[in-house]
C-alpha positions in Angstrom: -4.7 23.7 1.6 -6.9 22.9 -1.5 -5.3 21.2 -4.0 -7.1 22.0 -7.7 -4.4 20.5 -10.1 -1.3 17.7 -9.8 1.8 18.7 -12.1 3.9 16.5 -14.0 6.5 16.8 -11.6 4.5 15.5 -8.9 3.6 12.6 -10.7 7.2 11.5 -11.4 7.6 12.2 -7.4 4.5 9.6 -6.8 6.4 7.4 -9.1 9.9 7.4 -7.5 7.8 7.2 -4.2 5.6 4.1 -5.3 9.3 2.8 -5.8 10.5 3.4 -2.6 7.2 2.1 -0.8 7.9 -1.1 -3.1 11.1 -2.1 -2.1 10.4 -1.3 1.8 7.1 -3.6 1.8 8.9 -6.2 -0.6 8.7 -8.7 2.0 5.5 -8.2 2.9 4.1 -8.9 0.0 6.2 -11.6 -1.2 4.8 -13.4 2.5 1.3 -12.8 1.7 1.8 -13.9 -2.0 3.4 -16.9 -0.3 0.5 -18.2 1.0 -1.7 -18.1 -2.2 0.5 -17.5 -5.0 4.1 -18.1 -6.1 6.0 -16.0 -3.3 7.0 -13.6 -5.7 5.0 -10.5 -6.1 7.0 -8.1 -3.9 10.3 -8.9 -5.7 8.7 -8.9 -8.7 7.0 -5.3 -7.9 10.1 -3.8 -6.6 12.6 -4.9 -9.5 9.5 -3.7 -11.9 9.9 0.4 -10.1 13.2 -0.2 -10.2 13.1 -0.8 -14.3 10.8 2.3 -13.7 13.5 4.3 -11.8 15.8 3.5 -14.7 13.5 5.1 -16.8 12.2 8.3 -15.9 15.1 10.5 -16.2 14.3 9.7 -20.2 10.8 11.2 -20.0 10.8 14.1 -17.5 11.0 16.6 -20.1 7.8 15.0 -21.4 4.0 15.2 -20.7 2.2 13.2 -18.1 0.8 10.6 -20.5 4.1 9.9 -21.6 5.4 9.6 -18.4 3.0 6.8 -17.6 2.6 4.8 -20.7 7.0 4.6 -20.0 6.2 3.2 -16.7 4.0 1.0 -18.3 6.2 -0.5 -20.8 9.0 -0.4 -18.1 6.6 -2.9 -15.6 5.8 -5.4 -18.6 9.0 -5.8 -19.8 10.5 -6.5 -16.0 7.8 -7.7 -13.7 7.1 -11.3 -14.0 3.8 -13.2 -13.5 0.4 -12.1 -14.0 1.7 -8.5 -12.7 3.4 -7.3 -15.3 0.8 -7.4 -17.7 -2.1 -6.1 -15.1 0.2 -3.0 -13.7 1.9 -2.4 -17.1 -1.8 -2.2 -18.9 -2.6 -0.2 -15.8 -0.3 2.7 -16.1 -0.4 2.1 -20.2 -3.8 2.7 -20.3 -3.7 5.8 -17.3 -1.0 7.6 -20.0 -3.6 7.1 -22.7 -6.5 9.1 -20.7 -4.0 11.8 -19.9 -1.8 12.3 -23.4 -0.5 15.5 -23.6 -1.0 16.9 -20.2 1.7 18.7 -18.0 -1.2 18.6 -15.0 -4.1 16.9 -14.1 -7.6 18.4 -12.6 -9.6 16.3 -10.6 -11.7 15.1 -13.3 -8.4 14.3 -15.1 -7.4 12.1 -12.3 -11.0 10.2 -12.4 -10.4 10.0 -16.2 -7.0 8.1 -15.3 -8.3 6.0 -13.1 -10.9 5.1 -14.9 -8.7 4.3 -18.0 -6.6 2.6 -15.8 -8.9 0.1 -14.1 -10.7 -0.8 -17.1 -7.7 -2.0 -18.7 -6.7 -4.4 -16.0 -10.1 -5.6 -16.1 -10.0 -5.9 -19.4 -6.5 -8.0 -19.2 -7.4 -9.6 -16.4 -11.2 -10.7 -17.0 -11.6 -10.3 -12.8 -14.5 -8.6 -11.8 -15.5 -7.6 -8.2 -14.8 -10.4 -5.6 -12.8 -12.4 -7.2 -10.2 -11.3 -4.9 -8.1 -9.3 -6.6 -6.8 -5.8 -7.3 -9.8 -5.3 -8.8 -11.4 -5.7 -5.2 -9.4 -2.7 -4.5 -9.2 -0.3 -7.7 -12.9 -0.3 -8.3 -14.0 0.9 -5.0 -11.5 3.5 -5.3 -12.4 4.9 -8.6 -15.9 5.3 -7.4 -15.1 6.8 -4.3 -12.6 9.0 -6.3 -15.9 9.9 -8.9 -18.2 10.3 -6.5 -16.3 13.1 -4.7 -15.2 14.7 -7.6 -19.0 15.3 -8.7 -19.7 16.1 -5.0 -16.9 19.0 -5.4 -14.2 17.5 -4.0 -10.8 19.1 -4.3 -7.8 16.6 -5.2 -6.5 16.0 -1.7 -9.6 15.3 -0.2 -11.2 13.0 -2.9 -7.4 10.9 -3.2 -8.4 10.2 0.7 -11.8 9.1 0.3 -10.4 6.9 -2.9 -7.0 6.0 -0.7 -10.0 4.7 2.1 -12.1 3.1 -0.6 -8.9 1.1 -1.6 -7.8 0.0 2.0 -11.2 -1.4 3.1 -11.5 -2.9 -0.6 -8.2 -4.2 0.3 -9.1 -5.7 3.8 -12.3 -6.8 2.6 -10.0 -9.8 -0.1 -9.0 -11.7 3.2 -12.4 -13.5 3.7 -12.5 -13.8 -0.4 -12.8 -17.5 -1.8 -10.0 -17.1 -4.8 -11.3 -17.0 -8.2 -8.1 -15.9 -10.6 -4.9 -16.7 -10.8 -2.9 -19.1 -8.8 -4.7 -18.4 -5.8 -8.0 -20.2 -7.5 -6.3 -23.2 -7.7 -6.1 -23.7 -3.2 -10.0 -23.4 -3.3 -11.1 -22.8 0.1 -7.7 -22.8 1.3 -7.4 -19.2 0.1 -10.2 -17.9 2.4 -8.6 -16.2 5.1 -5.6 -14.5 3.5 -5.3 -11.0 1.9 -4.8 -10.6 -1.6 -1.1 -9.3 -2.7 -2.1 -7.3 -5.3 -5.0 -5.5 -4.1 -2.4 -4.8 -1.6 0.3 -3.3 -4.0 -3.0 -1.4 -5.7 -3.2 0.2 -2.2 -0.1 1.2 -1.9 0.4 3.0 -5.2 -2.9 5.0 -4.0 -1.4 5.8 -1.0 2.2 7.0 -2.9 0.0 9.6 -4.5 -1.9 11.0 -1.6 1.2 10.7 0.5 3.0 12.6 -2.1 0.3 15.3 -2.7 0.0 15.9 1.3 4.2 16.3 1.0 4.2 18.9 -1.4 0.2 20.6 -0.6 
């Protein structure tokens, strides 16, 4: 079926999804942070969507935008490490494209995403093989963009960005480390995928995987 618009109440779905997809891969991606960073990231991302959780039911009568920039605030002020600020600037700055909207059109959903990624690049100062979630948010949005202006509905442009985002992902393994804590193990961090292009991955996949539920 063709999916033309996302409502507000499928967003707070994705959200309470990305939440659940969190705490079930929390040990997965505290072992891959374990070998290049401080063996934290999955605890860190699922007590963040938990803070989330805690939140929504104070902004489901709202619009989208607000929705997000809530999630936002709710990751900084609970996820620790360089995650916090990166995925609360990401959904900050995803409310701010949307404001006021109760659904999103394709070309709403590129304007998130666009919003989105430039804000953790912004925070971040990582930029395309520096192994990070950057490696693989930027692949996405352009495979998201580029099927939107090809006429793309929703569904079928979230898959090609969803694709975009897992060979991005895949592609961080054979990265030499050039943020964060990993940059400090040099060449020892060749060889091992990064965590957060791996939670960035996931997210994508919550929506899709919540779209496809409800399309």
């Amino acid at each position: 079926m063709t999916v033309t618009t996302i409502p507000k109440d499928q967003i707070v779905r994705w959200l309470r999804r990305t939440a659940q997809v969190l705490e079930e891969n929390r040990d997965y991606l505290t072992q891959l942070d374990a070998a290049i960073g401080d063996a934290d990231h999955g605890i860190n991302m699922d007590r963040g969507f938990k803070r989330v959780l805690s939140q929504l039911p104070t902004v489901e009568d709202k619009d989208i935008g607000s929705v997000l920039k809530t999630t936002g605030m709710a990751l900084l002020a609970s996820v620790g490490g360089a995650g916090g600020p990166l995925y609360g600037t990401f959904f900050m700055r995803a409310g701010m494209a949307v404001g006021g909207k109760q659904e999103l059109t394709a070309q709403d959903l590129v304007t998130l995403l666009q919003g989105a990624v430039d804000g953790v690049i912004q925070r971040g100062k990582a930029q395309p093989g520096d192994k990070t979630m950057v490696d693989a948010l930027l692949p996405a949005l352009e495979a998201l963009r580029e099927a939107v202006e090809a006429g793309d509905d929703i569904r079928t442009a979230l898959e090609k960005a969803v694709a975009a985002a897992e060979k991005g992902m895949k592609d961080t393994i054979p990265m030499l480390a050039k943020k964060g804590r990993a940059s400090y193990l040099g060449e020892r961090s060749i060889g091992h995928q990064d965590p957060g292009a791996t939670s960035s991955y996931l997210i994508l996949k919550a929506l899709l995987d919540t779209i496809n539920e409800t399309a």
